[in-house]
C-alpha positions as YAML, in Angstrom:
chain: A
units: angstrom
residues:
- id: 1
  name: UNK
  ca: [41.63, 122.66, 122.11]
- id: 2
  name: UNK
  ca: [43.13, 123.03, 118.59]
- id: 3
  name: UNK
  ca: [44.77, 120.06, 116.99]
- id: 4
  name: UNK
  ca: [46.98, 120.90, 114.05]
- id: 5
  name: UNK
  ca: [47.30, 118.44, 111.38]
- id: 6
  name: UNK
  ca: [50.70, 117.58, 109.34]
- id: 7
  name: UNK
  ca: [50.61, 117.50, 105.87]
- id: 8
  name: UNK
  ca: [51.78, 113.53, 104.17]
- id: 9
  name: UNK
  ca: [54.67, 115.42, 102.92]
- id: 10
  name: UNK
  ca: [55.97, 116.69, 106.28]
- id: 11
  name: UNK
  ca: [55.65, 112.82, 108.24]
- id: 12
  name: UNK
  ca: [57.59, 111.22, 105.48]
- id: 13
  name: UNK
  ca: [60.02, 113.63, 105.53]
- id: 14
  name: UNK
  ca: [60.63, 113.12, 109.56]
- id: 15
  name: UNK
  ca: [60.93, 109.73, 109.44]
- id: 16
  name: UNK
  ca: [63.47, 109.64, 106.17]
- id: 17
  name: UNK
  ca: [65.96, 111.60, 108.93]
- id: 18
  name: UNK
  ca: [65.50, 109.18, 111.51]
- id: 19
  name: UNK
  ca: [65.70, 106.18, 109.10]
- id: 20
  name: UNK
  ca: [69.50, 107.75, 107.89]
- id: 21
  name: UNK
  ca: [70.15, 108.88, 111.46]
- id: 22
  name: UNK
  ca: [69.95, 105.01, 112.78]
- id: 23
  name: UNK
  ca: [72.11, 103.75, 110.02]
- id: 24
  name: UNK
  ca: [75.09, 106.13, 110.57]
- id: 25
  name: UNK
  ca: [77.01, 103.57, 113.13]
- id: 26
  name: UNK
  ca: [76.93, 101.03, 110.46]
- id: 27
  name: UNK
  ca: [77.62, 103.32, 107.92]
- id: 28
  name: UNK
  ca: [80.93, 104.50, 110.31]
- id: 29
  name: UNK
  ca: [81.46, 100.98, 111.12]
- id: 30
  name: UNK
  ca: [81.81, 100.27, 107.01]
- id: 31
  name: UNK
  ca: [83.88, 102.89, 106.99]
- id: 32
  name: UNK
  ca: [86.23, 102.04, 109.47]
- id: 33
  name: UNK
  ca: [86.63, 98.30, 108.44]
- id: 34
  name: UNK
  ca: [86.97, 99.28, 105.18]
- id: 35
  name: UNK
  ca: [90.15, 101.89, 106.07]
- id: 36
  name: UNK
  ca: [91.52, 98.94, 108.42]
- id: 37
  name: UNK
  ca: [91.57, 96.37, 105.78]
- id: 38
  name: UNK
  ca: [92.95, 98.98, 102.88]
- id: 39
  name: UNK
  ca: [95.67, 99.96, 105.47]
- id: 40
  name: UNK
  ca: [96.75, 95.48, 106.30]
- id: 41
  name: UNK
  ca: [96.87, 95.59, 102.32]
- id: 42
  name: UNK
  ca: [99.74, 98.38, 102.00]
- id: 43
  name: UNK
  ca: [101.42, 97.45, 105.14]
- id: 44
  name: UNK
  ca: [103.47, 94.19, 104.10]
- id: 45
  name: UNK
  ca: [106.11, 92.37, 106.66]
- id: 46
  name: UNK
  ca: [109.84, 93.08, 105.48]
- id: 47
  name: UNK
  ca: [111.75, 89.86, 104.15]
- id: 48
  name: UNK
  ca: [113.61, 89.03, 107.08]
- id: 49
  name: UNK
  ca: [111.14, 90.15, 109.29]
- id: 50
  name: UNK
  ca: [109.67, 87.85, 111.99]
- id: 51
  name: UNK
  ca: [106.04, 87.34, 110.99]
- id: 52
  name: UNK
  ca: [102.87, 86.63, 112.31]
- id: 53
  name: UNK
  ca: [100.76, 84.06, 110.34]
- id: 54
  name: UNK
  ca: [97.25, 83.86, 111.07]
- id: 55
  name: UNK
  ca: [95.22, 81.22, 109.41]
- id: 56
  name: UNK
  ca: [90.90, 80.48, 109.70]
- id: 57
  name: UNK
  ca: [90.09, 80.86, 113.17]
- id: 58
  name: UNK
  ca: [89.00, 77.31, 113.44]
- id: 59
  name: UNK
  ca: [92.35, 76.08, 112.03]
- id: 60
  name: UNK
  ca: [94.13, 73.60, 114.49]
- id: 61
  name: UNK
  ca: [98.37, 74.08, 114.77]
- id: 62
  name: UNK
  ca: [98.93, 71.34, 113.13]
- id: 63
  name: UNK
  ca: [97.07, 72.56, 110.18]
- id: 64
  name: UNK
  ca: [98.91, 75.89, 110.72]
- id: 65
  name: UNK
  ca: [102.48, 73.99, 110.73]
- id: 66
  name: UNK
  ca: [102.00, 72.76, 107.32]
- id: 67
  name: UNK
  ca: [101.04, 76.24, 105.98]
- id: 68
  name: UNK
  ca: [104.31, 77.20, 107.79]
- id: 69
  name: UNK
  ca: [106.53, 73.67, 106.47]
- id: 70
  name: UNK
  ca: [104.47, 73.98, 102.67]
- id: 71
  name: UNK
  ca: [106.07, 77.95, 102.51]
- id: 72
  name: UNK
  ca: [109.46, 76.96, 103.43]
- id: 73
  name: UNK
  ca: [109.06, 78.73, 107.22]
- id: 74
  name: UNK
  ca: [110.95, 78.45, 109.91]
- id: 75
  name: UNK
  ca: [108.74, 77.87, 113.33]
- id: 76
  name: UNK
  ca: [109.90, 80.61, 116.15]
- id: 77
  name: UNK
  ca: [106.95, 80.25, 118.15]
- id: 78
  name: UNK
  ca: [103.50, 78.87, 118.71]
- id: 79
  name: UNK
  ca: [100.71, 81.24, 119.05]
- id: 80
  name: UNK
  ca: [97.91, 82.30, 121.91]
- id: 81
  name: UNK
  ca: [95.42, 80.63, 119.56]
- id: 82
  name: UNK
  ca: [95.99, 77.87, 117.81]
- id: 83
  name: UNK
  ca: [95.04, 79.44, 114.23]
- id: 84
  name: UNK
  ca: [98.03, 82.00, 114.94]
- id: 85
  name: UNK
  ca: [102.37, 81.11, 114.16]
- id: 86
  name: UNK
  ca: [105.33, 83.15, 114.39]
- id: 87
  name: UNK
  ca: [107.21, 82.27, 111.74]
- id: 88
  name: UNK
  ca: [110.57, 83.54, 109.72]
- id: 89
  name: UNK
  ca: [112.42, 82.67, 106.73]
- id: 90
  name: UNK
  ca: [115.25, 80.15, 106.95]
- id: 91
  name: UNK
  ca: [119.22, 80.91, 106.82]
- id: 92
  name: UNK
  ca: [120.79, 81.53, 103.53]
- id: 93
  name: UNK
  ca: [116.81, 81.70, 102.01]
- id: 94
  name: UNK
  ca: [116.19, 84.55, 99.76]
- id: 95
  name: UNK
  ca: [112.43, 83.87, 99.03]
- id: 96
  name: UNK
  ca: [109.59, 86.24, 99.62]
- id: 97
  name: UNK
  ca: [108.20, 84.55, 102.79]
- id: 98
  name: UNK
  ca: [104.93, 85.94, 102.99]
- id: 99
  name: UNK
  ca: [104.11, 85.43, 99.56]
- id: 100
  name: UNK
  ca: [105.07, 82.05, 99.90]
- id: 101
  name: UNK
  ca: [102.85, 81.66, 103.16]
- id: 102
  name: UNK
  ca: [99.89, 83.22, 101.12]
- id: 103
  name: UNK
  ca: [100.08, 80.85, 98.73]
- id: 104
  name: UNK
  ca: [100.04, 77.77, 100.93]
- id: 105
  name: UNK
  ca: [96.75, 79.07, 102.43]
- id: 106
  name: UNK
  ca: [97.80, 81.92, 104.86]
- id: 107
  name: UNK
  ca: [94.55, 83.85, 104.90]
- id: 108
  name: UNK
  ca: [96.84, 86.72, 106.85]
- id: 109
  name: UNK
  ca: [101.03, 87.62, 107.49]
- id: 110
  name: UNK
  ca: [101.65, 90.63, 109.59]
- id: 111
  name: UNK
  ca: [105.19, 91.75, 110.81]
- id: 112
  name: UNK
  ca: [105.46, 90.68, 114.37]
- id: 113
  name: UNK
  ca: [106.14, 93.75, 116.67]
- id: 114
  name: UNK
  ca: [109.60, 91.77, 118.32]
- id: 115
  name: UNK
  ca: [111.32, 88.44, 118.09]
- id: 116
  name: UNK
  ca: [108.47, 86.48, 119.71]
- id: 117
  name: UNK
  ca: [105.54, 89.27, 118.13]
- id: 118
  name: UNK
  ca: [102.08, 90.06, 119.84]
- id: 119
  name: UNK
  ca: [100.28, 87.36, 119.03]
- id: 120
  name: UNK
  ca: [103.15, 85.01, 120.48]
- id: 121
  name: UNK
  ca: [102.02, 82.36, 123.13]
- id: 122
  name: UNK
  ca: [102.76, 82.56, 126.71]
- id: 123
  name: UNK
  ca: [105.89, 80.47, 127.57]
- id: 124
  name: UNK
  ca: [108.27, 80.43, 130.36]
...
């Protein structure tokens, strides 16, 4: 029986592939979170729009209604989870809402998909 011996050069260079080969779902992963947030950046609500505001997820409503009340907001909805509003601007307001809502500690504002938005509780 004839056993044939790698050289050092030829093991290191083996396990160098797998090392990269197990990292390329994080890498992917990166990638992909990376696109998502770029794309949220570039994507802002219109001025009149309904918004979603979405605030820490351990963030309580009421801590949520006076991001809403501190921005000038008027309350459509409450959200399915109590870090999430639905929120617009008031009659006759002409400020930008959701720069308002990021400065009273909004950590996100998203144009909501309808009147009542995705992320809108479930009522009636």
């Amino acid at each position: 029986m004839k056993v044939e011996r790698l050289s050092a050069g030829d093991e290191t260079a083996g396990e160098g592939a797998g090392q990269w080969r197990s990292l390329r779902p994080a890498a992917l992963l990166l990638a992909a979170s990376l696109g998502g947030t770029a794309l949220l950046g570039v994507v802002a609500p219109r001025p009149a729009a309904t918004m979603a505001v979405i605030g820490a997820p351990w963030w309580d409503a009421p801590r949520m209604a006076g991001i809403a009340v501190a921005a000038g907001a008027r309350l459509v909805d409450a959200g399915r989870f109590d870090n999430v509003l639905i929120v617009r601007r008031a009659e006759g307001e002409e400020i930008d809402l959701a720069a308002a809502l990021y400065s009273a500690g909004a950590w996100l504002v998203l144009d909501a998909a309808g009147p009542r938005g995705c992320l809108a509780g479930f009522s009636g």
